[in-house]
LUMTIZA-371625 format. One line per 2 residues: number of its first residue (from 1); their letters; for each residue x, y, z of N, C-alpha, C. Coordinates in Angstrom, 2 decimals. Example, Ala and Ser with C-alpha at 12.3 -4.5 7.8 and 13.67 -1.06 7.14 Angstrom:
<sites>
1 = AS = 13.19 -5.69 7.80 12.30 -4.50 7.80 13.20 -3.30 7.80 ~ 12.85 -2.25 7.08 13.67 -1.06 7.14 12.90 0.03 7.87
</sites>
This chain:
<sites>
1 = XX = -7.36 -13.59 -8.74 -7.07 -12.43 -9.53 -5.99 -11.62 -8.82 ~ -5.11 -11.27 -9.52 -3.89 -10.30 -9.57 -3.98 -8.90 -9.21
3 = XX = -4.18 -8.13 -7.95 -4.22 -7.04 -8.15 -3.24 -5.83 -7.84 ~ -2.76 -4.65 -8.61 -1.87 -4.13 -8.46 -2.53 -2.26 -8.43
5 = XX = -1.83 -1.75 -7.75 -2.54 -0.39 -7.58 -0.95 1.05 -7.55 ~ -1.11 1.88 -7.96 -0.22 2.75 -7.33 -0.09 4.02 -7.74
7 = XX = 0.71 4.86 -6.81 0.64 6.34 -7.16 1.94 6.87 -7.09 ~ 2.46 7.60 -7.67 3.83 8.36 -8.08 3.33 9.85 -7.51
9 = XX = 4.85 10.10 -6.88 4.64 11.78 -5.72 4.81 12.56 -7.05 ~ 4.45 13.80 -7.29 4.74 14.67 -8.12 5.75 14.70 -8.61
11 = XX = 7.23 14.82 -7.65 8.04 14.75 -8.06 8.79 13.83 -8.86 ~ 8.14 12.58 -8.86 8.57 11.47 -9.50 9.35 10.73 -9.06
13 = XX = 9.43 10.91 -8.05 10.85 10.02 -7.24 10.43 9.02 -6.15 ~ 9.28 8.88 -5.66 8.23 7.93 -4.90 7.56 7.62 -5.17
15 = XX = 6.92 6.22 -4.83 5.39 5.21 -5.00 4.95 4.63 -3.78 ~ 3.55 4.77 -3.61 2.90 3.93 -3.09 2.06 2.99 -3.88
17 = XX = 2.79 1.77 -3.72 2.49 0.26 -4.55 1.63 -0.61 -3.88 ~ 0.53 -0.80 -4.03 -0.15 -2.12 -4.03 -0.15 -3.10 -4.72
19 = XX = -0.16 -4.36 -4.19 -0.07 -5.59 -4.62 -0.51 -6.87 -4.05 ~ -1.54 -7.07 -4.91 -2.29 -8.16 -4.07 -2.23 -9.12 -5.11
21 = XX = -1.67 -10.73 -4.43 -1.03 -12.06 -5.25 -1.52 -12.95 -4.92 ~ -2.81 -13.85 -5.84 -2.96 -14.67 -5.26 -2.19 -15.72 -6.31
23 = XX = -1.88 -16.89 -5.13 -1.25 -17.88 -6.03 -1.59 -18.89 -6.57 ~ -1.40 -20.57 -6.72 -2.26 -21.35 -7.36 -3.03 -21.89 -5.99
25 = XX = -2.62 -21.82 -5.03 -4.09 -22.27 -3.68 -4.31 -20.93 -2.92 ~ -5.39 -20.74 -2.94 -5.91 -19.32 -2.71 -5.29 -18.68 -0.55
27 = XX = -5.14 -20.04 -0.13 -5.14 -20.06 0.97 -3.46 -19.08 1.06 ~ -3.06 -19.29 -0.09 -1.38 -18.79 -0.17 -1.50 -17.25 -0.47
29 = XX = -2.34 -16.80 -0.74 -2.09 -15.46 -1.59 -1.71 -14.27 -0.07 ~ -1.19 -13.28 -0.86 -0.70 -12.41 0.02 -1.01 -10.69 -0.35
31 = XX = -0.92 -9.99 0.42 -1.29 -8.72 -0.03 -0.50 -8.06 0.66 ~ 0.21 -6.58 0.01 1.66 -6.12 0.83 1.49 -4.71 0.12
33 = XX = 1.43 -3.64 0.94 1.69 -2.20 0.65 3.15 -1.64 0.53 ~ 3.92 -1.13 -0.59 5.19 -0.99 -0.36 5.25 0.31 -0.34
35 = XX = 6.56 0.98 -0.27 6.95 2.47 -0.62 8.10 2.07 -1.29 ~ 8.36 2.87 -2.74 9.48 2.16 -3.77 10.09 3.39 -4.25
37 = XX = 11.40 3.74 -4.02 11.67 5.06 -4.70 12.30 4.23 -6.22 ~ 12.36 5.21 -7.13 12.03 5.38 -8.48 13.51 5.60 -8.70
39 = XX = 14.62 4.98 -9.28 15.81 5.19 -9.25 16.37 5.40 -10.82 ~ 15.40 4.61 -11.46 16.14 5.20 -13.50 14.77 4.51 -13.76
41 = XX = 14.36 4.97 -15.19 13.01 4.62 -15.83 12.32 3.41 -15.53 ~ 13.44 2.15 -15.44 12.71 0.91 -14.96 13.04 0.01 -14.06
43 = XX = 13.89 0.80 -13.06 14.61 0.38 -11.87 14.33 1.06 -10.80 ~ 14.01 0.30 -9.81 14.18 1.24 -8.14 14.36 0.50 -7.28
45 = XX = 14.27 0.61 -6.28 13.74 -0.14 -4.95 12.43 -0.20 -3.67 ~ 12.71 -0.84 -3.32 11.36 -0.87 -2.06 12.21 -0.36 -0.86
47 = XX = 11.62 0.34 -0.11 12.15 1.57 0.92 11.49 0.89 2.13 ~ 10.09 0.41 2.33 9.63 -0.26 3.07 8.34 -1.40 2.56
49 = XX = 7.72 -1.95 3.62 6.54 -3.00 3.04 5.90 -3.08 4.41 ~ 4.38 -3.02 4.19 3.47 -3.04 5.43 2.44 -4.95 4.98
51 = XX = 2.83 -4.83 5.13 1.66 -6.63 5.45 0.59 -6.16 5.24 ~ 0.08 -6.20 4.51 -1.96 -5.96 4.69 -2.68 -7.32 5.09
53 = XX = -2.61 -8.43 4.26 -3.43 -9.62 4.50 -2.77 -10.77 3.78 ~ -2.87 -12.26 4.07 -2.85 -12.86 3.61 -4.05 -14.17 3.51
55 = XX = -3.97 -14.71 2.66 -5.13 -15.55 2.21 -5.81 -14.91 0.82 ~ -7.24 -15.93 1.18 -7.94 -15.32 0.02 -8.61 -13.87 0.40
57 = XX = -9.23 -13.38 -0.55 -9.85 -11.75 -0.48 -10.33 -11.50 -1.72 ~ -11.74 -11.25 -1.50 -12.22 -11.11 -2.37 -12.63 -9.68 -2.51
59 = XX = -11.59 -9.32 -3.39 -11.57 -7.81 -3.72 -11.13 -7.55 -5.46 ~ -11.41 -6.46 -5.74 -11.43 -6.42 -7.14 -10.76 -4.69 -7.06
61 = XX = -10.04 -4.12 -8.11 -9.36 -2.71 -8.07 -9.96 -1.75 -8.07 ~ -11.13 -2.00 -8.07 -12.08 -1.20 -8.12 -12.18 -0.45 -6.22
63 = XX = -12.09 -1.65 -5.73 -12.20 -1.56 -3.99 -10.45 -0.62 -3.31 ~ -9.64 -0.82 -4.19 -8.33 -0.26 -3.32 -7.77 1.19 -4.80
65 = XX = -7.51 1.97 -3.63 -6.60 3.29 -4.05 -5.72 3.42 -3.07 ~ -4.71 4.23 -3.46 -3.50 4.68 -3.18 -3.09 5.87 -3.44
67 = XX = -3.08 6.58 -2.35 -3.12 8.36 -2.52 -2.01 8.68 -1.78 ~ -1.33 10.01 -2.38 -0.63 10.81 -1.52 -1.29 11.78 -0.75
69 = XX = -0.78 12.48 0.56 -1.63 13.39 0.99 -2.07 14.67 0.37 ~ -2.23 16.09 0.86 -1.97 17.11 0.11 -0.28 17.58 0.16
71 = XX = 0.18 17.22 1.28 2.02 18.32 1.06 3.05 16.80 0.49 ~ 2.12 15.80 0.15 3.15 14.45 -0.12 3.79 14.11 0.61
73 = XX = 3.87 14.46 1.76 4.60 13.66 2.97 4.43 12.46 3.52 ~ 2.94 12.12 3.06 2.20 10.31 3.78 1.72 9.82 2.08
75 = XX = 2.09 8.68 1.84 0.97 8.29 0.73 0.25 6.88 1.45 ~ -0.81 6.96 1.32 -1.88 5.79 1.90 -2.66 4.82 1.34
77 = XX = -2.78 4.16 1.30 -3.67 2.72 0.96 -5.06 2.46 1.75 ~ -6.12 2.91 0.53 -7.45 2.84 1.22 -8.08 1.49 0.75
79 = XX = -8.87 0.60 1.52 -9.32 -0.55 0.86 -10.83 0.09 1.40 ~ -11.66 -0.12 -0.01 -13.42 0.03 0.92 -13.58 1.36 1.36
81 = XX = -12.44 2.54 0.43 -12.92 3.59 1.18 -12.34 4.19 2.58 ~ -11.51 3.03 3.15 -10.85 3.56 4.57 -9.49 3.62 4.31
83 = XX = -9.03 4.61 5.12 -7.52 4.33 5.10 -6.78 2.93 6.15 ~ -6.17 2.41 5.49 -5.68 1.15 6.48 -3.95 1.06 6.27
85 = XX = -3.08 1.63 5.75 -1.94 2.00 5.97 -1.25 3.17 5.04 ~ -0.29 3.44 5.97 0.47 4.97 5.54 2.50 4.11 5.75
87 = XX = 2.68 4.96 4.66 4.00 5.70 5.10 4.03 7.21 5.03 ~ 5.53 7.49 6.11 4.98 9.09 6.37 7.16 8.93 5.76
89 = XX = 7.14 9.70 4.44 7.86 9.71 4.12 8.95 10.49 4.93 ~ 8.48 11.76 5.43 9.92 12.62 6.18 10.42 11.92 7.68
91 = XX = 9.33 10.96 8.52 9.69 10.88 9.13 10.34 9.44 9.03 ~ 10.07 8.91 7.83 10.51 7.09 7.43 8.97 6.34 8.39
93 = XX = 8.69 6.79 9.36 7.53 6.11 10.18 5.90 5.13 9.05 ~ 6.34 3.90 9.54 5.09 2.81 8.97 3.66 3.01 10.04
95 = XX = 2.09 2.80 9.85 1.07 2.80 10.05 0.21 1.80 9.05 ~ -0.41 1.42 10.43 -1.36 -0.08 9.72 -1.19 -1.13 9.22
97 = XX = -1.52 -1.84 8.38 -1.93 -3.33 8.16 -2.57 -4.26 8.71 ~ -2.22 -5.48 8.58 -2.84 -6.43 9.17 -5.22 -6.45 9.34
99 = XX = -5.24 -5.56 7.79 -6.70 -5.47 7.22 -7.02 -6.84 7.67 ~ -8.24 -6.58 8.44 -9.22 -7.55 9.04 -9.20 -8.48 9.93
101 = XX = -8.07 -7.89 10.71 -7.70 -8.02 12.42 -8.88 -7.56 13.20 ~ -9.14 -7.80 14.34 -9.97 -6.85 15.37 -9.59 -5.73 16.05
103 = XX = -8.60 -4.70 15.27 -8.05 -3.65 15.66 -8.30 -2.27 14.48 ~ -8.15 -1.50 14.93 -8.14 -0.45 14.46 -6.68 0.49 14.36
105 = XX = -5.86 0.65 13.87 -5.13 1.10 14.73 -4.94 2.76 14.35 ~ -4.26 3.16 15.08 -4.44 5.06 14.26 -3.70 5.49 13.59
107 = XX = -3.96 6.06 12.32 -3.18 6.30 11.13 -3.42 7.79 10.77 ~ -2.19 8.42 10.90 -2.14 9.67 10.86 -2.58 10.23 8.79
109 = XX = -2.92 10.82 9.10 -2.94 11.51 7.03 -2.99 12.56 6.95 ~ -3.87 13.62 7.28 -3.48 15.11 7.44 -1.73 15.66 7.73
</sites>
């Protein structure tokens, strides 16, 4: 299953995109957090991309959101409730990925 998630900054000019692909052998699928600015109604680009996982994962959209903070400066990707990666838009600075490593690593959001 195909899953796609995302959130637009107020202003309308940023996303935090989820996208989780699996392909026809499950062992292939991939999962990738982007940041995409919004350039004309159905055009933009990707600004950056954090790796979350690859393989299978058994997750459903129900399990992942994608929030901005309160001043919109970080938007984040929670899987399960946790945060597991950020972009921090003013400073361009990436946090996290690599969901279900033996690391933790520290991800700023406030």
């Amino acid at each position: 299953m195909d899953i796609f998630d995302s959130a637009v900054r107020t202003r309308g000019d940023l996303a935090g995109v989820f996208e989780y692909e699996e392909m026809a052998e499950p062992q292939n699928a991939s999962a990738y957090f982007y940041l995409y600015r919004k350039e004309a109604e159905t055009v933009g680009s990707v600004l950056g991309a954090i790796h979350i996982r690859s393989g299978p994962w058994p997750i459903t959209e129900a399990d992942i959101a994608v929030q901005w903070n309160d001043n919109e400066q970080r938007v984040g990707l929670f899987v399960f409730g946790a945060l597991v990666a950020v972009f921090d838009v003013a400073t361009g600075a990436q946090y996290g990925g690599q969901y279900g490593k033996d690391f933790h690593p520290e991800i700023p959001w406030s």
